[in-house]
C-alpha positions in Angstrom: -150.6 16.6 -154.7 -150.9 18.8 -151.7 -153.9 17.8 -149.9 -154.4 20.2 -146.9 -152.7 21.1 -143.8 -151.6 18.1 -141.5 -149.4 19.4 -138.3 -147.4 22.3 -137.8 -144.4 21.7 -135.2 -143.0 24.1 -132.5 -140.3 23.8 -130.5 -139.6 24.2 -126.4 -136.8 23.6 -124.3 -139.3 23.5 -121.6 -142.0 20.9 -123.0 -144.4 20.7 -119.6 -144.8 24.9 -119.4 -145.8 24.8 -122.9 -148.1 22.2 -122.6 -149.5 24.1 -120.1 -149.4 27.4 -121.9 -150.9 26.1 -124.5 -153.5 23.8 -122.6 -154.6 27.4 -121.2 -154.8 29.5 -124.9 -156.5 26.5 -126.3 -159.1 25.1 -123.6 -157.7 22.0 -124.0 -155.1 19.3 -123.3 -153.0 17.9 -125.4 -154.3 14.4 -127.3 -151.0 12.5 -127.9 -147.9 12.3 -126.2 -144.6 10.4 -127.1 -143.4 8.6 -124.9 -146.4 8.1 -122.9 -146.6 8.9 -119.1 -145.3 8.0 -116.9 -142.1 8.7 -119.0 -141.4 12.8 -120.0 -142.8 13.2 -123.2 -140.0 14.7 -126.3 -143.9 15.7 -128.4 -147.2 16.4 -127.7 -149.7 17.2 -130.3 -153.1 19.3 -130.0 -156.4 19.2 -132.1 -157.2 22.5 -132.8 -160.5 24.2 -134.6 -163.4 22.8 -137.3 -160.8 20.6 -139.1 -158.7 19.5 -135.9 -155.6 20.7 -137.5 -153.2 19.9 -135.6 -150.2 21.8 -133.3 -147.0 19.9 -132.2 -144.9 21.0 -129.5 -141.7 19.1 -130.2 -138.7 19.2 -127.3 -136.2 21.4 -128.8 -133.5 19.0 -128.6 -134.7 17.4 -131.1 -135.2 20.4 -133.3 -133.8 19.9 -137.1 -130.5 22.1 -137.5 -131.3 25.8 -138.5 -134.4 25.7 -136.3 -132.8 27.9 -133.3 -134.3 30.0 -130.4 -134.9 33.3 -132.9 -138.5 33.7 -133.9 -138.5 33.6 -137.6 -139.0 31.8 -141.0 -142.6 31.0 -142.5 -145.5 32.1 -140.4 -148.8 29.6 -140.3 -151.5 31.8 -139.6 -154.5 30.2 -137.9 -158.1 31.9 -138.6 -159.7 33.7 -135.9 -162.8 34.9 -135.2 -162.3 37.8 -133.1 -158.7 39.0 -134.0 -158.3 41.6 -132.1 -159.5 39.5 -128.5 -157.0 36.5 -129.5 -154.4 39.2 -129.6 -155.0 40.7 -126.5 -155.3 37.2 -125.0 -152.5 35.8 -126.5 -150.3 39.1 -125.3 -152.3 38.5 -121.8 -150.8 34.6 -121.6 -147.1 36.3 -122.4 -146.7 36.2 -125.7 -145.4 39.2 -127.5 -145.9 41.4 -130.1 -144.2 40.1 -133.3 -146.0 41.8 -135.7 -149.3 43.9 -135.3 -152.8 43.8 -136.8 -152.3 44.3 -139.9 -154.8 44.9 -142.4 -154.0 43.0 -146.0 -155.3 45.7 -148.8 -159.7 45.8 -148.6 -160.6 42.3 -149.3 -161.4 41.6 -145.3 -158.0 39.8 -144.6 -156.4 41.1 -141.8 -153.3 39.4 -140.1 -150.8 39.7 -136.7 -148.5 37.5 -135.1 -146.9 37.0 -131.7 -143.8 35.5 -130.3 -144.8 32.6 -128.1 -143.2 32.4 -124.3 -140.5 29.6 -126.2 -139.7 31.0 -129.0 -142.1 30.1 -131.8 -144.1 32.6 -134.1 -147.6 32.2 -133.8 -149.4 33.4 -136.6 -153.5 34.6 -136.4 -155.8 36.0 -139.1 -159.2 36.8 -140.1 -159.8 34.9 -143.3 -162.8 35.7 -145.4 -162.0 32.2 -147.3 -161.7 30.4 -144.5 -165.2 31.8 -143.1 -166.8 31.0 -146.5 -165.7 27.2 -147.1 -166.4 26.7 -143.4 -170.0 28.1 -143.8 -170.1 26.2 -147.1 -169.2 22.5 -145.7 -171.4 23.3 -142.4 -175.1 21.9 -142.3 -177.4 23.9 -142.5 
């Protein structure tokens, strides 16, 4: 049974400027690293949001076969708050445009994605779903 999101992997041929790219759009550093310092690291792995999913950055050479430098495949999208800022900011860092806001019909979901500085789609909603169960598990 599928149980929830666990890690979603990314690829770089540089690893340390997208640890740093992504140390900057996040606010924070990485939490693991494989092989530790002081040894170059082939993974790192972020905690990100209310459920500390969690983002892998993986060296490209050791990327499964199929997984080239062309943006494309399956998207994760990642809820947002403020869609249209963590576009701007995301275009801001050097991403670019992969596809544009984009609203989904009238039921509040709105989606965009942008092609990270290495390669990777990075995929960023507003989820009325997501904003619900998180307001539902939250104290009150």
């Amino acid at each position: 049974m599928f149980r929830g999101f666990a890690t979603v992997s990314f690829y770089a041929d540089d690893l340390a400027a997208a640890r740093d790219w992504y140390a900057e759009l996040l606010g924070a550093q990485p939490y693991f690293a494989f092989p530790v310092a002081p040894a170059q690291p082939a993974y790192i792995e972020f905690r990100i949001g209310d459920d500390e999913d969690e983002l892998g950055v993986i060296d490209r050479r050791w990327a499964p076969p199929g997984a080239g430098n062309a943006p494309g495949g399956a998207v994760m999208f990642w809820h947002v708050d403020d869609l249209e800022a963590t576009v701007a900011r995301l275009l801001g860092l050097g991403a670019t445009e992969y596809e544009p806001i984009t609203p989904r019909g009238d039921s509040g979901f709105v989606t965009a994605s942008v092609v990270d500085p290495f390669g990777n789609v990075l995929g960023v909603m507003t989820n009325p779903h997501f904003a619900e169960l998180h307001a539902a598990r939250s104290p009150s």
